[in-house]
C-alpha positions, 0 to 999 in steps of 0.5 A, spaced: 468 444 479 469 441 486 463 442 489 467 440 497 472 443 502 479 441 499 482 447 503 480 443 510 485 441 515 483 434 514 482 434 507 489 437 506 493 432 511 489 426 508 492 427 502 499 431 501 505 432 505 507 438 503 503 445 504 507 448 498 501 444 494 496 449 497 501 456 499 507 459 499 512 464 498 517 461 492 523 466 491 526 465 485 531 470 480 531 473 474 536 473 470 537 481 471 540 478 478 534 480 482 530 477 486 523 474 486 518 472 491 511 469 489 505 468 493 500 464 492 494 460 498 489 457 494 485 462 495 485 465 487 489 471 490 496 472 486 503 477 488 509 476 486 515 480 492 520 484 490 526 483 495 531 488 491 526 494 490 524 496 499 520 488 499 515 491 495 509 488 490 510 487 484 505 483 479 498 481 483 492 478 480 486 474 481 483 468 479 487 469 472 485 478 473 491 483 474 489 488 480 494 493 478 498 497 473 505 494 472 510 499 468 512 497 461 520 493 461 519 494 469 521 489 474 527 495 474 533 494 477 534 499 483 539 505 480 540 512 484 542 514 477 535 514 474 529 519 476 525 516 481 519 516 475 524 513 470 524 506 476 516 506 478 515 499 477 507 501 478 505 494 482 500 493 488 505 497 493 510 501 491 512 504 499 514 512 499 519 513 504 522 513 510 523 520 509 521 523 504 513 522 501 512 527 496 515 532 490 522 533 489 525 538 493 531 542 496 531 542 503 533 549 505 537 548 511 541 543 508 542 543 501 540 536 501 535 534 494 531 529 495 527 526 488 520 524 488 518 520 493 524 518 497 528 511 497 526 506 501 523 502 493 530 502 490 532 499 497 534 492 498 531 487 503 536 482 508 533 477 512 529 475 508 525 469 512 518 464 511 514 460 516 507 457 515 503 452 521 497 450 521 493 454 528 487 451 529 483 449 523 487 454 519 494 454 515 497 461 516 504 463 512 509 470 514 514 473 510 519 477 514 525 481 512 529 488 513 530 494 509 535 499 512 534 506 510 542 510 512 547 515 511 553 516 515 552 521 519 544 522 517 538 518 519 539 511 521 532 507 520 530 499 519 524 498 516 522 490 519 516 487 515 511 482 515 508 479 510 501 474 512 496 471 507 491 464 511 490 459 506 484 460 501 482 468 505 484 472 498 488 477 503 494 480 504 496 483 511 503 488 512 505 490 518 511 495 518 515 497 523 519 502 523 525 504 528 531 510 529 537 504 531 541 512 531 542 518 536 539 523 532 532 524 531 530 522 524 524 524 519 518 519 518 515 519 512 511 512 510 506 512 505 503 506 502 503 508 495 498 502 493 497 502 485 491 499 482 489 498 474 485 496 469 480 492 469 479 493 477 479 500 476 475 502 470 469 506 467 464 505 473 468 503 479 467 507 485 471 509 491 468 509 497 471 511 504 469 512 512 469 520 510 469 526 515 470 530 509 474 530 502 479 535 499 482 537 493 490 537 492 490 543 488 486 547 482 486 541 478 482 537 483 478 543 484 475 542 477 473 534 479 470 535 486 463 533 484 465 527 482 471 524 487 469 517 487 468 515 479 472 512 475 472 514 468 474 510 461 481 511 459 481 519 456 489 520 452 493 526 456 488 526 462 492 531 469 492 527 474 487 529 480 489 528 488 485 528 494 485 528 501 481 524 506 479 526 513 476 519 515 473 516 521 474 511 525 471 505 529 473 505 538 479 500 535 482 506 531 480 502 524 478 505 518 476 502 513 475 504 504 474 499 497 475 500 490 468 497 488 465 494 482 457 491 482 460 484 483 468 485 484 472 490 488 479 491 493 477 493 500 483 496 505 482 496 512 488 499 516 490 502 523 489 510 523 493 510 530 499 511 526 496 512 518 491 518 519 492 520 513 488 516 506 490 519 499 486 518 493 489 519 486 486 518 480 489 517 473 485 514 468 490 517 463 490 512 456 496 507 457 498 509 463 492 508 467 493 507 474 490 509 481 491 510 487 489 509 495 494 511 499 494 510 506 499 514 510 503 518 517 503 523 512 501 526 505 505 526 499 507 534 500 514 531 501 519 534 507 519 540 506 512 542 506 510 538 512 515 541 516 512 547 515 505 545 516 507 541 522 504 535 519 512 531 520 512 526 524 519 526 527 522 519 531 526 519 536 532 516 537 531 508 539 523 509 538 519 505 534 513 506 530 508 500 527 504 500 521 499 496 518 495 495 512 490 490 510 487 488 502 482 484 501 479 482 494 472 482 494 468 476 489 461 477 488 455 482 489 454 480 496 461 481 498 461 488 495 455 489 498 458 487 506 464 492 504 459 498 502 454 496 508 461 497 513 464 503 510 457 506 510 457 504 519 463 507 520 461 513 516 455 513 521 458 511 527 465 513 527 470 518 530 473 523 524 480 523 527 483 529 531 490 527 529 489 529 521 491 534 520 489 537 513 490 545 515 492 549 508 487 543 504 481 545 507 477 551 505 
């Protein structure tokens, strides 16, 4: 075991020359043509991007120990001919959006069918960069691109993505900003469908939030409400349970939840200015056994829905929202420890937030 600081500036700069010993995003290509980005900081913390399905994450691990689900056969190629469940990958982050968040629908206006959770995962990134500099005594690196999301004469979206990891801090950073180039208002829906699986999520995990309160989805989640925040071993045919967290925030506008273990656990810490909304799905289902903590500027309802509710957020012509999201790997008791003590603050001591709205789920 090395017993000194090998990830010091003056340690690194004393005996390599190229920082890719130590961090970097690595593309490469299947043989399916798609394209590949691995990540890596020193740190134990692994993922692997995928530029042709929305600059999502695919495959995540930690010191050797996967942190989600990944479908059987995936990564998929993006094919508009398959249902959008035919083409999930699972994966750290599968983004839902930039219109729709939610079920398949039929817009009544329009005639338009919108599939399971929109398109934006089955689109392609351009402009794929990275850059890394040392600032100060630490070694950042960014990965940016660009995912349009456009139809001639409909909406007119670009997503531009940041992806920030420091070297040895097994952390992940997404900042997205979202912006209408066209001259119409468009709908904006953008849902963080962050997946998790075994053994991060098993029997005995917990899920903890900076909740004002917590809401079923529906009938079925009614009959789990109890017990929202465990996890259970893997049970066959289990239906899924959904619920809606109204949480607080500090004076900064962020909130903070974590998937928690004794000794292990994933901590999200995201900015509820413009992500209100934190949805916790729970499917211990056998061989599908995959969850979720879905932070969001929606909630999963799709557009419909969310008009009528007045929950959708419409983006106006040259406007720009930005989002960020935070994943944090916990290592040991201690830091499960610091990440239950600051949830539970923010649970003392923060504002619940005005702007989530939860008409129709609360009783």
């Amino acid at each position: 075991m090395i017993q000194f600081d090998w990830l010091a500036r003056e340690q690194i700069e004393r005996h390599s020359l190229d920082m890719r010993q130590f961090i970097d995003f690595r593309q490469s290509w299947l043989t399916t043509g798609m394209r590949l980005i691995e990540a890596y900081n020193g740190s134990g913390l692994s993922f692997t991007i995928l530029p042709d399905r929305g600059l999502d994450i695919w495959t995540a691990h930690y010191n050797g120990v996967p942190l989600t689900w990944v479908a059987q056969g995936s990564p998929f190629v993006p094919d508009f001919g398959q249902p959008w469940l035919r083409q999930f990958n699972g994966g750290l982050l599968t983004t839902c959006g930039l219109t729709h968040a939610g079920p398949p629908e039929t817009d009544p206006r329009t005639g338009e069918v919108r599939d399971l959770h929109g398109r934006f995962t089955r689109l392609r990134a351009t402009g794929i960069a990275a850059t890394g500099a040392w600032v100060n005594s630490g070694y950042l690196m960014e990965l940016s691109g660009t995912v349009a999301e456009s139809a001639l004469f409909g909406e007119q979206l670009r997503l531009d993505r940041t992806y920030r990891m420091a070297l040895g801090e097994p952390s992940i950073e997404i900042t997205d900003s979202v912006t209408n180039v066209g001259d119409m208002p468009a709908p904006l829906m953008v849902l963080y469908h962050v997946n998790l699986g075994f053994p991060l999520i098993s029997q005995d995990t917990t899920f903890d939030s900076a909740y004002h309160g917590v809401y079923p989805r529906d009938a079925e989640a009614r009959k789990g409400t109890h017990r929202w925040a465990d996890y259970d071993a893997a049970i066959p045919g289990y239906a899924e349970q959904v619920y809606f967290h109204h949480v607080k925030a500090d004076p900064n506008g962020q909130s903070a939840a974590a998937l928690l273990h004794k000794s292990f656990g994933l901590l999200y810490t995201w900015d509820t200015s413009t992500l209100p909304y934190i949805t916790q799905w729970k499917n211990v289902r056998q061989g599908i056994y995959v969850c979720g903590v879905e932070p969001g500027n929606c909630l999963p309802e799709g557009q419909n829905a969310a008009r009528e509710s007045g929950r959708l957020v419409m983006l106006e012509p040259g406007a720009e929202q930005r989002f960020s999201l935070k994943l944090t790997v916990l290592d040991g008791a201690e830091a499960v420890e610091a990440a239950r003590g600051r949830i539970a603050d923010l649970r003392a001591t923060g504002t619940p937030l005005a702007h989530c709205n939860l008409h129709g789920y609360i009783d």
